[in-house]
PDB file as gemmi writes it, atoms N, CA and C in Angstrom:
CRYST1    1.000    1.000    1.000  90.00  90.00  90.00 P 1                      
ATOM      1  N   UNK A   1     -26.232  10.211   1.015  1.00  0.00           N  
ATOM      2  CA  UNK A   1     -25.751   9.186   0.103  1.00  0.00           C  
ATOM      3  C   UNK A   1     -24.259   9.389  -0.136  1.00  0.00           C  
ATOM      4  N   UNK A   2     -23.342   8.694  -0.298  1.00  0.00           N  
ATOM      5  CA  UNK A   2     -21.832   8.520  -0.357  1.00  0.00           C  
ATOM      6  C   UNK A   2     -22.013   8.636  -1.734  1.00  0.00           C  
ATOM      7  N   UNK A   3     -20.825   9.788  -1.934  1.00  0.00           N  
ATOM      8  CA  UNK A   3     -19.951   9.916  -3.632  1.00  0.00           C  
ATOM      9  C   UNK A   3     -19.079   9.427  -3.527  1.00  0.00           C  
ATOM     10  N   UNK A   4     -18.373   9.362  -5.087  1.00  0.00           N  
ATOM     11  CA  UNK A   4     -17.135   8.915  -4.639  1.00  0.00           C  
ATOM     12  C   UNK A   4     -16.202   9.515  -5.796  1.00  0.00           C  
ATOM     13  N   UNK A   5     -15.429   9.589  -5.514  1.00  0.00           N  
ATOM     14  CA  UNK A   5     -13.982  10.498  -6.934  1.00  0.00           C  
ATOM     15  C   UNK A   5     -13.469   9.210  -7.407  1.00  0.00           C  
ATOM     16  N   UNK A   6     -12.759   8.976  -8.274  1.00  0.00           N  
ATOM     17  CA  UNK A   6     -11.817   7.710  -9.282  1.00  0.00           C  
ATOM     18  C   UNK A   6     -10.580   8.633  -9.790  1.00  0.00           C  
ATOM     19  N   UNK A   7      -9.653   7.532  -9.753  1.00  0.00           N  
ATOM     20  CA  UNK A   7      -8.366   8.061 -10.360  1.00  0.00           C  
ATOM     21  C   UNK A   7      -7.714   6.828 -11.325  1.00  0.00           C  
ATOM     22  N   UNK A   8      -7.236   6.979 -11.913  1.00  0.00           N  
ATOM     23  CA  UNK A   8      -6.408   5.884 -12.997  1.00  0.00           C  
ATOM     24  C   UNK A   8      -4.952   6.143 -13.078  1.00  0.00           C  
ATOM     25  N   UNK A   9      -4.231   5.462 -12.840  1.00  0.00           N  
ATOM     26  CA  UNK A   9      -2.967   5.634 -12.582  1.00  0.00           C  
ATOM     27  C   UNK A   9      -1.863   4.745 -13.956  1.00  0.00           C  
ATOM     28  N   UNK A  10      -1.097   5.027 -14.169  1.00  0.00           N  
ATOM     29  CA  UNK A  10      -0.686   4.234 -15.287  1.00  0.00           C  
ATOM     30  C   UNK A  10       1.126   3.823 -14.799  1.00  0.00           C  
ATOM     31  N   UNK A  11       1.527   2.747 -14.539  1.00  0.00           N  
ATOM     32  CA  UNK A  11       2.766   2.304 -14.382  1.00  0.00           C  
ATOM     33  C   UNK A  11       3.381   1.779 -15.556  1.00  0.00           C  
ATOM     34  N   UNK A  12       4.330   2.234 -15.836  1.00  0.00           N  
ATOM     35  CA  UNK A  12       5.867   1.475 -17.131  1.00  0.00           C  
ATOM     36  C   UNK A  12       6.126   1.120 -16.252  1.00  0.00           C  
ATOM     37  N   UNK A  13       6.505  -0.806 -16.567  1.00  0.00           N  
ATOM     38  CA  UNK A  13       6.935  -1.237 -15.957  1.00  0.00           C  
ATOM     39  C   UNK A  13       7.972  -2.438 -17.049  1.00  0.00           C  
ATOM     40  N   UNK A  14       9.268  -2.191 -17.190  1.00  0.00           N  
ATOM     41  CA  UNK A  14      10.419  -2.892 -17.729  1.00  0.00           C  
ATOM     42  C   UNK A  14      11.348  -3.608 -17.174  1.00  0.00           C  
ATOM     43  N   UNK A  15      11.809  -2.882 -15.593  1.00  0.00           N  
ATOM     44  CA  UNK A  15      13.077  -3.862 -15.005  1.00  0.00           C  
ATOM     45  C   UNK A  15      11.886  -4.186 -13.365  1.00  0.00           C  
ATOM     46  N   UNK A  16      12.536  -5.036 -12.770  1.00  0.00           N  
ATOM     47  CA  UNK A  16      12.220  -5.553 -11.538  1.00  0.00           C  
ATOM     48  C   UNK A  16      11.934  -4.659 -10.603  1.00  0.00           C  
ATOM     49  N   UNK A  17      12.816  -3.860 -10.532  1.00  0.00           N  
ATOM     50  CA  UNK A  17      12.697  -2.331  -9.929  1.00  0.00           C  
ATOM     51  C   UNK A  17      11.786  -1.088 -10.170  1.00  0.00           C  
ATOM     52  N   UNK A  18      11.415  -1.689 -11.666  1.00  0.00           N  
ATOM     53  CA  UNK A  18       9.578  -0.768 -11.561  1.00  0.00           C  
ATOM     54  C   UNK A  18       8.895  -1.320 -10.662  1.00  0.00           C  
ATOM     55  N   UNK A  19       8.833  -2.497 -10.434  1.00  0.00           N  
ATOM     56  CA  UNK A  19       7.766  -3.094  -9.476  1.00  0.00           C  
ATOM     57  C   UNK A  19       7.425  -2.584  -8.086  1.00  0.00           C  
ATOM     58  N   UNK A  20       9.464  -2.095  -7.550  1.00  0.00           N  
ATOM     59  CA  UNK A  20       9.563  -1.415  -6.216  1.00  0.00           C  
ATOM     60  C   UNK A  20       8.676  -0.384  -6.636  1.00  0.00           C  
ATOM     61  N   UNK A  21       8.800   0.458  -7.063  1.00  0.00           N  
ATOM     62  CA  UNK A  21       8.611   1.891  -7.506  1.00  0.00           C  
ATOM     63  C   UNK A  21       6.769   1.797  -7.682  1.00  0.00           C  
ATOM     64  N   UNK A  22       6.686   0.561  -8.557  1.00  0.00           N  
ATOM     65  CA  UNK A  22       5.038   0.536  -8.734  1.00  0.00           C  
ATOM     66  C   UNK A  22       4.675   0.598  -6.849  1.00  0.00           C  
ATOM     67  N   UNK A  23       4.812  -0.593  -5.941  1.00  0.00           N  
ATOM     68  CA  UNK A  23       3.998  -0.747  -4.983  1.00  0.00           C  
ATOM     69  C   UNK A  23       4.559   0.390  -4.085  1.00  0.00           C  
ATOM     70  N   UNK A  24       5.845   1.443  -3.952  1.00  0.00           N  
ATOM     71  CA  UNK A  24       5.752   2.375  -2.910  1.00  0.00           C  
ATOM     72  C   UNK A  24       4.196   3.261  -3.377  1.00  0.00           C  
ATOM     73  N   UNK A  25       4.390   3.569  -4.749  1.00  0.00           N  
ATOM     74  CA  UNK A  25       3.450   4.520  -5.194  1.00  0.00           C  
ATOM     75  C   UNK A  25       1.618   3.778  -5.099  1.00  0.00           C  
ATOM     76  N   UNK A  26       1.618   2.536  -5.051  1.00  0.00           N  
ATOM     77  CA  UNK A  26       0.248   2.200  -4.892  1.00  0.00           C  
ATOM     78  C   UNK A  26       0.011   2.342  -2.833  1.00  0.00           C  
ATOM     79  N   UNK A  27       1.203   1.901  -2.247  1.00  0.00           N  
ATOM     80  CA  UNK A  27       1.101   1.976  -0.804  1.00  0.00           C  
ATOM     81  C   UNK A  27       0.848   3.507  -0.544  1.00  0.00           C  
ATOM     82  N   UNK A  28       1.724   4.289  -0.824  1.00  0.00           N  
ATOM     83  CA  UNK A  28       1.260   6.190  -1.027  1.00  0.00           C  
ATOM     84  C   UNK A  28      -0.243   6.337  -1.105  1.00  0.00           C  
ATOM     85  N   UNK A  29      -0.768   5.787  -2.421  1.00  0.00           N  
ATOM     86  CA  UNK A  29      -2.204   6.168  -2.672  1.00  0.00           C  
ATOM     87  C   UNK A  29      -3.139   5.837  -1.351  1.00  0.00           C  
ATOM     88  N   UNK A  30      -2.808   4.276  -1.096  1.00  0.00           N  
ATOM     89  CA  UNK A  30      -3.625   3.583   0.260  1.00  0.00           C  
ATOM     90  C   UNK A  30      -3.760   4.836   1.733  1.00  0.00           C  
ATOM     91  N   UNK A  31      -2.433   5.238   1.559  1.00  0.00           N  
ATOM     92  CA  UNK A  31      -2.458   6.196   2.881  1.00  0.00           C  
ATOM     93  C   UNK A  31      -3.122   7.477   2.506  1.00  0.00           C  
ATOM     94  N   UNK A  32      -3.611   7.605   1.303  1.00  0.00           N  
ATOM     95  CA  UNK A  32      -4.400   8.965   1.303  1.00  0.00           C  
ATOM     96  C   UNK A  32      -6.160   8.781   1.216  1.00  0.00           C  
ATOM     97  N   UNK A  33      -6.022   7.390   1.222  1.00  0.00           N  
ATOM     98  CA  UNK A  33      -7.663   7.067   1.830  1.00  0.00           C  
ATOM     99  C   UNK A  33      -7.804   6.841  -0.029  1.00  0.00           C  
ATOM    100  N   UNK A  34      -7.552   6.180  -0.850  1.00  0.00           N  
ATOM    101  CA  UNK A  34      -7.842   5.542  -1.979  1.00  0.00           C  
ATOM    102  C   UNK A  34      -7.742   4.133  -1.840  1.00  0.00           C  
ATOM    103  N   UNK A  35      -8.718   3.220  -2.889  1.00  0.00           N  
ATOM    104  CA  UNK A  35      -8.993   2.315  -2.651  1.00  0.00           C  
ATOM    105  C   UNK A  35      -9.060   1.762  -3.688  1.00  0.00           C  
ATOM    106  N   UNK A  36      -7.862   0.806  -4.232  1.00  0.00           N  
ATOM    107  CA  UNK A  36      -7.510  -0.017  -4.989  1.00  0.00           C  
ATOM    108  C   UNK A  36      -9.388  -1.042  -5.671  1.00  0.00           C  
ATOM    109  N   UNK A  37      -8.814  -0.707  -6.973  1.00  0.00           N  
ATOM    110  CA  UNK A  37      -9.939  -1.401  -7.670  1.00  0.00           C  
ATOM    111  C   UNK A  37      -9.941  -2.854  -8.061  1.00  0.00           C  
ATOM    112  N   UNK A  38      -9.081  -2.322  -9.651  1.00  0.00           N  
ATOM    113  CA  UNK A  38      -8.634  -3.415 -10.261  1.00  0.00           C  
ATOM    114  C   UNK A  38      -7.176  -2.674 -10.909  1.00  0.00           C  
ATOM    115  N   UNK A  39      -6.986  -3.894 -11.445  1.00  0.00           N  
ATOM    116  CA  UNK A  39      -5.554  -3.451 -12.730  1.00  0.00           C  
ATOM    117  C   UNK A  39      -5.543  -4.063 -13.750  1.00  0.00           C  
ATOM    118  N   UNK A  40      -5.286  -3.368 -14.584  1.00  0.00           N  
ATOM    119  CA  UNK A  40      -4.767  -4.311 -16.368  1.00  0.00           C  
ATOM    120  C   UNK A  40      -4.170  -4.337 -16.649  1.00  0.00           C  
ATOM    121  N   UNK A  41      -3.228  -5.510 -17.346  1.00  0.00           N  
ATOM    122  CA  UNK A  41      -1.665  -5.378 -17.626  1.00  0.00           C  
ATOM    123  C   UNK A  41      -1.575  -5.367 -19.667  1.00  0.00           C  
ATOM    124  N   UNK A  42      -1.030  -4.454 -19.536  1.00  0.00           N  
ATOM    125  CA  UNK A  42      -0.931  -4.231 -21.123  1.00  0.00           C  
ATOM    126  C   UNK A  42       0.374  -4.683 -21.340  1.00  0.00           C  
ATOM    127  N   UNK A  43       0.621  -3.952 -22.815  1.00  0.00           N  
ATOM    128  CA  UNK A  43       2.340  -4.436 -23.528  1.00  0.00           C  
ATOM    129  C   UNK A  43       3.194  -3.380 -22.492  1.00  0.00           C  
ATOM    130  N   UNK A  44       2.976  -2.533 -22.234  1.00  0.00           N  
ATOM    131  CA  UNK A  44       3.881  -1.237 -21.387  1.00  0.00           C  
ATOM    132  C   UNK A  44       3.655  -1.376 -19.953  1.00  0.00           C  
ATOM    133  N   UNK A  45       2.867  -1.523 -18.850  1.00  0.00           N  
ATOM    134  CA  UNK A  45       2.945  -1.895 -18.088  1.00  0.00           C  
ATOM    135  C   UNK A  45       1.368  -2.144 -17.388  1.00  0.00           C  
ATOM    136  N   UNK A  46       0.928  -1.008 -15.960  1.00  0.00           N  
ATOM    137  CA  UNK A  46      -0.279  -1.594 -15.615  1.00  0.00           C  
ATOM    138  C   UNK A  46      -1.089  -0.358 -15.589  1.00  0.00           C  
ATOM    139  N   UNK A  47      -2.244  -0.158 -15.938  1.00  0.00           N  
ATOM    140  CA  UNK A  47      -3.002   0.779 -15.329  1.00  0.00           C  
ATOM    141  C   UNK A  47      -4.090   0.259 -14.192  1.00  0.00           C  
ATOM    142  N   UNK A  48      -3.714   0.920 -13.475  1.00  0.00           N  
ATOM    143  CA  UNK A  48      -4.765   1.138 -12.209  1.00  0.00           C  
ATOM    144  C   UNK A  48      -5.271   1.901 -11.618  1.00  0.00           C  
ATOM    145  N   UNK A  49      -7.204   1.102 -11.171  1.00  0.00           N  
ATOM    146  CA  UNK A  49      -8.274   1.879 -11.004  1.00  0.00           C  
ATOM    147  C   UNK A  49      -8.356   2.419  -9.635  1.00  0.00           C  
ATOM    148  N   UNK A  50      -8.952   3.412  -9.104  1.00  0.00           N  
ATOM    149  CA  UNK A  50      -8.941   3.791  -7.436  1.00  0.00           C  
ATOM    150  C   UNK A  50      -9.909   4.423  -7.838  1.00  0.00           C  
ATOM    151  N   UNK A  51     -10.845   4.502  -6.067  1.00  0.00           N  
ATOM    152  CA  UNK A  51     -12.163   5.392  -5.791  1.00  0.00           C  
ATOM    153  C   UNK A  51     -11.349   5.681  -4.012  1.00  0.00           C  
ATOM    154  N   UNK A  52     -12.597   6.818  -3.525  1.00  0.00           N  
ATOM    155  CA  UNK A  52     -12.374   7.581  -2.515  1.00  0.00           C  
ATOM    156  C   UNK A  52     -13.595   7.663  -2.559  1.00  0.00           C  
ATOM    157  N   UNK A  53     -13.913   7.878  -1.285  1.00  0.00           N  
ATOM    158  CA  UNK A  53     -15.187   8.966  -0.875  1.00  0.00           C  
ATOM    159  C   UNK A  53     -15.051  10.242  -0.856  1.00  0.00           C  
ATOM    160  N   UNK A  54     -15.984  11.021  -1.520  1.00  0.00           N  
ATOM    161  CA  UNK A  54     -15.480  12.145  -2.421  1.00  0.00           C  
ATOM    162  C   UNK A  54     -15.287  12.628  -0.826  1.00  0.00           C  
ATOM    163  N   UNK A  55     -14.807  14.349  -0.543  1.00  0.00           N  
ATOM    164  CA  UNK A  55     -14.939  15.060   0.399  1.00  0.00           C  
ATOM    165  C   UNK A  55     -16.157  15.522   0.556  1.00  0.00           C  
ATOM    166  N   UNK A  56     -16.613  16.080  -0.020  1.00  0.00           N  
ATOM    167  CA  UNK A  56     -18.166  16.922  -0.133  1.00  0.00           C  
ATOM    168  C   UNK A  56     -19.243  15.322   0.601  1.00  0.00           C  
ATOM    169  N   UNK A  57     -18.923  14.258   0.604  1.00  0.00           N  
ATOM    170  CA  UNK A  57     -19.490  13.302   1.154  1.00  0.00           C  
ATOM    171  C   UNK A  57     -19.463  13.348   2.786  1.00  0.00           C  
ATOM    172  N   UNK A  58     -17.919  13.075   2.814  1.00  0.00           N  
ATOM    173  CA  UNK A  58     -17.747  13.143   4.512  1.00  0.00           C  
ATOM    174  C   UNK A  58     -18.060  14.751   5.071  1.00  0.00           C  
ATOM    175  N   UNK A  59     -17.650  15.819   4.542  1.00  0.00           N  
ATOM    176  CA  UNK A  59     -18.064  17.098   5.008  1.00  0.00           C  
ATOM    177  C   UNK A  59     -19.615  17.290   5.223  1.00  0.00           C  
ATOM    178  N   UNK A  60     -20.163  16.629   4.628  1.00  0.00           N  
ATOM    179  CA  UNK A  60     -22.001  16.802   4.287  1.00  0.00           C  
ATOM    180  C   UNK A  60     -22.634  15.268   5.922  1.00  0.00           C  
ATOM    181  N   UNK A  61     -21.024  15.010   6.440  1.00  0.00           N  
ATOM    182  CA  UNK A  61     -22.540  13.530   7.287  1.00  0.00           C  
ATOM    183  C   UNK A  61     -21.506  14.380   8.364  1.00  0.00           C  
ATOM    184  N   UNK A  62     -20.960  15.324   8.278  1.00  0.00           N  
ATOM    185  CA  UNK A  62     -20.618  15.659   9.913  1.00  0.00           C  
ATOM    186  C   UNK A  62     -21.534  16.557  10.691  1.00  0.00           C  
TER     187      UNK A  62                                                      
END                                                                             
């Protein structure tokens, strides 16, 4: 059966240029095998959800 790990990430986001800064750091996450959930946008900026397949998952079907 597949596990899976979660992470929550939290972005301030004030000038235009958080935004750069938000998507290098969400593109980063993508390349480490995380997988964009959802997001919520508050008064300060966004938090966002990610899952993975835990390791102990893929180590356990090889």
């Amino acid at each position: 059966m597949k596990t899976f790990e979660y992470d929550i990430l939290f972005f301030q986001v004030k000038k235009q240029k958080d935004y750069d800064a938000m998507r290098s750091a969400l593109n980063e996450r993508g390349t480490e095998g995380w997988e964009f959930i959802t997001a919520e946008a508050g008064d300060y900026g966004y938090t966002t959800f990610w899952k993975r397949e835990s390791l102990a998952t893929k180590v356990a079907s090889e």
